[in-house]
C-alpha positions in Angstrom: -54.1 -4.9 37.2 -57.3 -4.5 34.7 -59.3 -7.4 34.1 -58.8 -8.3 30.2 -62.2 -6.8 28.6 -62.8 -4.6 31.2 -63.1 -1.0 30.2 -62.1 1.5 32.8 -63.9 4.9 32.8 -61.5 7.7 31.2 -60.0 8.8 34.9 -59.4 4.7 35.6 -57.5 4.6 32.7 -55.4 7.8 33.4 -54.6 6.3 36.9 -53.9 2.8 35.3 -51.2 4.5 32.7 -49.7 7.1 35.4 -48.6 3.5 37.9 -47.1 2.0 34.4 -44.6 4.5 33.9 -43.9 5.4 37.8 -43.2 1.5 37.6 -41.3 1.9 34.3 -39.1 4.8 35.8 -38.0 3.3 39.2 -37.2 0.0 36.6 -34.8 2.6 34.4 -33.0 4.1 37.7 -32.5 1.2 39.4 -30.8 -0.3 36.4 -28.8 2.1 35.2 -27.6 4.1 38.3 -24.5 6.5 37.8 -21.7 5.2 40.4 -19.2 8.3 41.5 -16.7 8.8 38.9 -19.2 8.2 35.9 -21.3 10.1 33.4 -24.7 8.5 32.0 -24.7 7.5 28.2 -26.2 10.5 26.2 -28.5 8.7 24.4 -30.2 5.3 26.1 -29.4 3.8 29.4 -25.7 2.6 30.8 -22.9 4.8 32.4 -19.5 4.9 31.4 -16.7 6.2 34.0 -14.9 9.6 33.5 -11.6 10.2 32.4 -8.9 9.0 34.6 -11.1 5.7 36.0 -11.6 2.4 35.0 -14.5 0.1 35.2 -14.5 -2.3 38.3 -17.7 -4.4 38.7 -20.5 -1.9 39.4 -18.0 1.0 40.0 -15.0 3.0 38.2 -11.4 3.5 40.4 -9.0 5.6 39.8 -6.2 4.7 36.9 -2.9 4.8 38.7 -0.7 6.8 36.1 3.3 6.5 36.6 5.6 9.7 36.9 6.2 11.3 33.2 3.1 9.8 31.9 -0.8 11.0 31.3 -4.1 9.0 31.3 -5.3 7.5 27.9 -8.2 5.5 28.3 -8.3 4.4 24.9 -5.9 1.7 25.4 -4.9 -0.7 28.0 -3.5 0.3 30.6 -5.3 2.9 31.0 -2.4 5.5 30.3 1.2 6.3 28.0 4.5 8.0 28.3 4.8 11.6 27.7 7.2 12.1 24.7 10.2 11.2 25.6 10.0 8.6 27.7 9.3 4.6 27.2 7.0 2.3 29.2 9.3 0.2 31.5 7.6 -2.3 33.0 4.6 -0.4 35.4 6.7 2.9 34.6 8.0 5.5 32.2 11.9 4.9 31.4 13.6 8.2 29.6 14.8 7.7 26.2 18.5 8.2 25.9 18.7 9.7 22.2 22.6 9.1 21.4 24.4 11.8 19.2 23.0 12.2 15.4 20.0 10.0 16.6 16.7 11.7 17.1 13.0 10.8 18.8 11.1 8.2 16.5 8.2 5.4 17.2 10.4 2.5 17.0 7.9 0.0 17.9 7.5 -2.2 20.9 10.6 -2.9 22.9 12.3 -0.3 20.4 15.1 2.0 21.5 12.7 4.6 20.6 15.2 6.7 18.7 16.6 6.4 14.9 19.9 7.7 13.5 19.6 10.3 11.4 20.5 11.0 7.5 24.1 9.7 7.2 24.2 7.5 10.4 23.2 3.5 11.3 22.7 2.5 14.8 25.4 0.3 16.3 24.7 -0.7 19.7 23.7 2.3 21.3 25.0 4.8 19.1 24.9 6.2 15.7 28.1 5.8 14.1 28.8 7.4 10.0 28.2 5.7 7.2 30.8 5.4 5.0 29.5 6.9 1.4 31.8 6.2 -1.8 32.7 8.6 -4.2 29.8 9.7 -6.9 26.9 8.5 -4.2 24.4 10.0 -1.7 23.4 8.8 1.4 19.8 7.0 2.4 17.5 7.2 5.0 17.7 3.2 5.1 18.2 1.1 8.6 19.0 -1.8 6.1 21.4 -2.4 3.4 24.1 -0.6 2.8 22.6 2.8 3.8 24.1 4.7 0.4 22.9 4.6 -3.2 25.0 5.3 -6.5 24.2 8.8 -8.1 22.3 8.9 -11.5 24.5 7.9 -14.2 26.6 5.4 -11.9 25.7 2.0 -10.8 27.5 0.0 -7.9 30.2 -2.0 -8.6 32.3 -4.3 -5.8 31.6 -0.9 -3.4 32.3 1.7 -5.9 29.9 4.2 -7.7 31.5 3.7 -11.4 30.1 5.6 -14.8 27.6 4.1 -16.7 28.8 4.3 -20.5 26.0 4.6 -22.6 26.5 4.5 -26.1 25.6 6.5 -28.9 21.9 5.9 -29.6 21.3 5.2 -26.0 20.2 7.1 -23.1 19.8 6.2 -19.4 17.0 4.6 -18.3 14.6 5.4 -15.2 16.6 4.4 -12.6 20.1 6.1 -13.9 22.1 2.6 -13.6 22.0 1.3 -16.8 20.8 2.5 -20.7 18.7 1.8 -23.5 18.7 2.2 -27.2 16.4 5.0 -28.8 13.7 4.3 -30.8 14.8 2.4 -34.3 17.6 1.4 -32.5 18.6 -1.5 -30.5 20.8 -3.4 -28.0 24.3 -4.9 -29.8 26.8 -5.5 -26.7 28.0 -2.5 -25.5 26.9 -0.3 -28.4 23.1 0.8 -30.2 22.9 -0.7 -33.6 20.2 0.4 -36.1 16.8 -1.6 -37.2 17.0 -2.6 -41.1 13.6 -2.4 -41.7 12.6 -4.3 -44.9 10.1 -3.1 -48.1 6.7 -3.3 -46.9 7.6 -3.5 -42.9 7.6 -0.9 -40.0 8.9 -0.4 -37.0 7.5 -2.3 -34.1 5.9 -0.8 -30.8 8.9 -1.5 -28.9 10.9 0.3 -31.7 13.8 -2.0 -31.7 12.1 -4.8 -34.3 10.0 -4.4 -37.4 6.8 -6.0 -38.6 5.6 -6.9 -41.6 2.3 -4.5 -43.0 -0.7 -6.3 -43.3 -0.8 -8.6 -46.4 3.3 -9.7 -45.7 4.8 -12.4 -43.6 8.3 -12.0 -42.5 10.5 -14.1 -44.9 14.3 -14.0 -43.3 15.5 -10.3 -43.7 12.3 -9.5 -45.9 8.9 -9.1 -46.1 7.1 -11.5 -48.5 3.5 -10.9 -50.3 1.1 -14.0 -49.9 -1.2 -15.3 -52.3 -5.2 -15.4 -50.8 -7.3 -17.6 -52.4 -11.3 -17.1 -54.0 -13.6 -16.7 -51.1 -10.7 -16.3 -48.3 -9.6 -12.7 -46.9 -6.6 -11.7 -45.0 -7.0 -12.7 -40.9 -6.6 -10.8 -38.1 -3.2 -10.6 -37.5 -2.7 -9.3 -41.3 0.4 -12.1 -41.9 -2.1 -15.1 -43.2 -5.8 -15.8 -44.9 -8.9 -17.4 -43.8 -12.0 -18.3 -45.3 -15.4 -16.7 -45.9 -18.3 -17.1 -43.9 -20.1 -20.6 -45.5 -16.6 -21.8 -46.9 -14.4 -23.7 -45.0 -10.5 -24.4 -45.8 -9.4 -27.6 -47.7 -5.5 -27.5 -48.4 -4.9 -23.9 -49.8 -8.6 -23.4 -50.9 -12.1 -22.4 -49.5 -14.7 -24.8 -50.7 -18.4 -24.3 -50.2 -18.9 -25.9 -46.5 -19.3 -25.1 -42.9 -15.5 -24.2 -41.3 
């Protein structure tokens, strides 16, 4: 070791740094040595094992992988069935896929099959479903696997005609109508919108408004009076004062509102 404030000659130094890093290096290999069945990190220091071993302690054993199976280190344990096949306690179980069933990720402890279009699972099979006049079949484990065509809705089991009136049209999910525009819902029929003098139509189209300057009055739309130093509000059916007047009864006096 150099003495603090000594200054070695320019060879003394060169010796000094060369036993640093020989020290340095043995300190690297010693802590990271490769064990069989490993590969160092690309970048730093550490090991990891290959493909097909597991990490023991210092060393990396092989992964025991069941009959119809292949390694997959990414997950415990180390390996999963081939396609096909379910894990069954230490092993690989095939999957029975039942008539009109087919291969599917079911989850864990699934069958690992599904029925397909037109079929439930019932125990170990896939049995019809029964599918009403004027409806289609769903690719639904739940419910009751069938769905009403457009322009029916479901009834006590039965796909029956929706009746839409005149005026009307089906709305967006075909089991049930609406009134057009200027139009709107009276029991089973599309009456029209009376809209007053000085009204329109509202957004929805099946009321009216008043224009700005009116207030609905019954049937009607009714003119109101705005006093000096007042203008119509926002909503265009009432008055409120100026700026520096504030409201006293049905007049703007000179005042803070």
């Amino acid at each position: 070791m150099v003495p603090t404030g000594l200054r070695l000659p320019a060879p003394g130094r060169r010796l000094a740094g060369a036993l640093f890093m020989a020290c340095l290096g043995s300190y690297a290999n010693g802590a990271s040595a490769v064990p069989p069945n490993a590969h160092p990190f690309q970048y730093g220091t550490g090991w990891s094992c290959n493909q097909g071993y597991r990490q023991v302690g210092a060393a990396c054993v092989a992964i025991m992988i069941p009959a119809n199976a292949h390694s997959n280190d990414v997950y415990e344990p180390g390996w999963e069935c081939d396609r096909g096949y379910k894990p069954v306690r230490a092993g690989c179980a095939k999957i029975d896929v039942p008539a009109n069933g087919y291969l599917a990720i079911t989850g864990e402890g699934g069958p690992g099959w599904v029925c397909g279009r037109g079929f439930r699972a019932s125990g170990d099979r896939c049995v019809a479903i029964k599918v009403p006049a004027n409806a289609h079949a769903m690719d639904s484990a739940y419910g009751r696997g069938w769905a009403c065509d457009r322009g029916f809705r479901e009834i006590s089991a039965r796909c029956l005609p929706v009746n839409v009136p005149a005026h009307g049209y089906l709305t967006d999910s075909g089991d049930g109508w609406a009134c057009e525009r200027g139009f709107f819902g009276d029991g089973a029929s599309c009456a029209p919108v009376v809209v007053p003098a000085h009204g329109y139509l509202n957004a929805v189209g099946s009321g009216w408004k008043c224009e700005r300057g009116y207030r609905s009055s019954g049937a009607a739309c009714a003119a109101f009076a705005v006093p000096a130093n007042a203008h119509v509000n926002y909503a265009g059916d009432g008055w409120e004062c100026d700026r520096a007047f504030a409201r006293d009864g049905e007049q703007c006096r000179p005042g803070r509102p």
